[in-house]
C-alpha positions in Angstrom: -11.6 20.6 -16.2 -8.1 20.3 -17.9 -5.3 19.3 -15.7 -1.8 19.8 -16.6 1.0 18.0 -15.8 4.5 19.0 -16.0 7.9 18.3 -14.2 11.3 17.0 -14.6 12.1 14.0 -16.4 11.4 11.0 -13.8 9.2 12.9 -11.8 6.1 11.0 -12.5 4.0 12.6 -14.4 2.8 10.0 -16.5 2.1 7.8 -13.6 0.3 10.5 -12.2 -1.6 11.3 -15.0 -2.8 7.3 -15.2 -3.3 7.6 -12.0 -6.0 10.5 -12.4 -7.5 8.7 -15.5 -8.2 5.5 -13.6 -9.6 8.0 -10.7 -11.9 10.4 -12.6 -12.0 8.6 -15.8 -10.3 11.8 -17.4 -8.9 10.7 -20.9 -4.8 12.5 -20.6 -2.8 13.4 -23.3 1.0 12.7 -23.2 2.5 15.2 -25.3 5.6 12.7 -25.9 3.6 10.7 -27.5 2.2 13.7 -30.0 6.1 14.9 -30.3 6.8 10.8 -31.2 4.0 11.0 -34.0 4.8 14.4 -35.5 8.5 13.2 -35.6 7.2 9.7 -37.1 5.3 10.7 -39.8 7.7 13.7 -41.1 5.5 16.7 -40.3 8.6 17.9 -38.6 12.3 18.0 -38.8 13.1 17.7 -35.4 14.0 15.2 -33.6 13.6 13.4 -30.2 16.9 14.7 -28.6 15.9 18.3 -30.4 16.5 21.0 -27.7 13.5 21.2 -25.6 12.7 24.8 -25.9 12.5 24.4 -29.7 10.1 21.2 -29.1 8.4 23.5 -26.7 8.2 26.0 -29.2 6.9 23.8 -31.8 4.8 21.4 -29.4 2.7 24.0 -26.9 0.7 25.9 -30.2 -0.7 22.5 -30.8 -1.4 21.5 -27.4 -3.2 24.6 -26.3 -5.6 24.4 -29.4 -6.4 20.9 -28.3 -7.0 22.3 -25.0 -9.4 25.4 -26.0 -11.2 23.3 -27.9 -11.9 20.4 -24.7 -12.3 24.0 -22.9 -15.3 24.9 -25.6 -16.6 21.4 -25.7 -17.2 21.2 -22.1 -15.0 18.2 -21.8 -12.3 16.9 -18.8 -9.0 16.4 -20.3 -5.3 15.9 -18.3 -2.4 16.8 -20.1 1.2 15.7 -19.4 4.9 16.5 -20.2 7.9 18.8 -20.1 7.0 20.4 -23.1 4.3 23.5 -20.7 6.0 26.7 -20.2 6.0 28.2 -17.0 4.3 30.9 -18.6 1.4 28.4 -19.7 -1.3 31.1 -18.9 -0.8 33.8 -21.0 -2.0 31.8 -23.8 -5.3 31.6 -22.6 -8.0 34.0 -21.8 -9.8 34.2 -18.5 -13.2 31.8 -20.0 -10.1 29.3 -20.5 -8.3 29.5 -17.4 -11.1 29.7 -15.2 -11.3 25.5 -16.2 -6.9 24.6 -15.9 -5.3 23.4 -13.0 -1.7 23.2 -13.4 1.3 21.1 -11.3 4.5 20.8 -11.6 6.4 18.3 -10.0 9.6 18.8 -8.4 11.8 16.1 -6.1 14.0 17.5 -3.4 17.6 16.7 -3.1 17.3 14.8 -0.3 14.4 12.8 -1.8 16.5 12.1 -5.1 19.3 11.0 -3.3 17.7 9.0 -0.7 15.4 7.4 -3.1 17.6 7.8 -6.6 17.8 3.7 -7.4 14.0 3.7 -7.2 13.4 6.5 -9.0 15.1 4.6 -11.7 13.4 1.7 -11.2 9.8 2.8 -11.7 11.1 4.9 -15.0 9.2 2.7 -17.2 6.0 1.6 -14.9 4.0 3.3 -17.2 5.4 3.4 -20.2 9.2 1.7 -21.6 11.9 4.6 -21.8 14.0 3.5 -24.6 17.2 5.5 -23.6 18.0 6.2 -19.9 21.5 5.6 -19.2 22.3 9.7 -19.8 19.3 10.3 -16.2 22.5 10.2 -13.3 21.8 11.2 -10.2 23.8 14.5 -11.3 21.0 15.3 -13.8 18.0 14.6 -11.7 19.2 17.0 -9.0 20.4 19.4 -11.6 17.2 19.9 -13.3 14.8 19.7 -10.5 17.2 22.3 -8.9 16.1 24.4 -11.9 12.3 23.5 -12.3 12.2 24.5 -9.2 13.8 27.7 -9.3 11.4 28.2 -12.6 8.2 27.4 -10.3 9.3 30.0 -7.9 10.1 33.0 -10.7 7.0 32.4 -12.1 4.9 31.8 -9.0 2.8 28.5 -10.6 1.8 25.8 -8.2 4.1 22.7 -7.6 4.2 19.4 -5.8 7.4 19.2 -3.8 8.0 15.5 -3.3 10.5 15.4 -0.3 10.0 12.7 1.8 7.8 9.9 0.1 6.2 9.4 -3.0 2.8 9.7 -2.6 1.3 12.6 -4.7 -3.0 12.7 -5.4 -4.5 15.7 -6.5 -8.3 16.0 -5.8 -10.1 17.5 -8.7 
């Protein structure tokens, strides 16, 4: 089974995807940390602060090879990161998509601003954010606003997190 994991920034979804490692013992992929190695070792020109479609663009390719191939080799895999198009599932045939749950997760605006200082809090419980003075509260409920709207256009399944945090998904 391959999970994947996407969402605003802040949203969680490394934390959920360690959380679903510890659970199943599903090894995850976080596909910041492939952007952080392509950009490292110069196989690409862009950067971290790149725009996030052309990341997309250059980023989802690679991850849905890696996927096919877990896919063929009959092996459990989570990936996470804001680098999945909504249109995720054209890229795969029906063998493939047979075996891919997908989740996006999305924070209300009351739960952002009821809960914004603790959102920022647990930023790094996973993994240390380097630069996080640009995520305002103005940002967080801007772009769930629009991964929201995105998860509706395109009909794929979300987590709306609205009153407390407490998201599981049961594989």
């Amino acid at each position: 089974m391959i999970i994947l994991i996407t969402g605003a920034s802040h949203t969680g979804k490394t934390a959920l995807a360690q959380k679903l490692l510890e659970k199943y013992k599903y090894p995850y992929l976080s596909i910041d940390h492939l952007k952080m190695g392509l950009i490292r070792s110069g196989n690409t020109t862009l950067t971290p602060v790149s725009d996030e479609k052309e990341l997309t663009n250059y980023l989802w390719p690679i991850v849905c090879e890696m996927i096919k191939t877990a896919i063929e080799n009959e092996q459990n895999f989570i990936v996470e990161g804001c680098y999945i198009p909504f249109e995720w599932s054209k890229d795969f045939g029906a063998m493939y998509l047979k075996n891919i749950k997908y989740y996006c997760l999305v924070m209300s605006n009351k739960y952002i601003t009821n809960h914004f200082s603790d959102i920022k809090q647990y930023a790094s419980i996973v993994e240390n954010r380097m630069e996080d003075e640009g995520y305002t509260i103005e940002t967080a409920l801007r772009d769930n606003a629009k991964i929201l709207e995105q998860c509706q256009i395109y009909k794929v399944n979300y987590i709306f997190i609205d009153d407390e945090y407490q998201i599981d998904i049961e594989l």
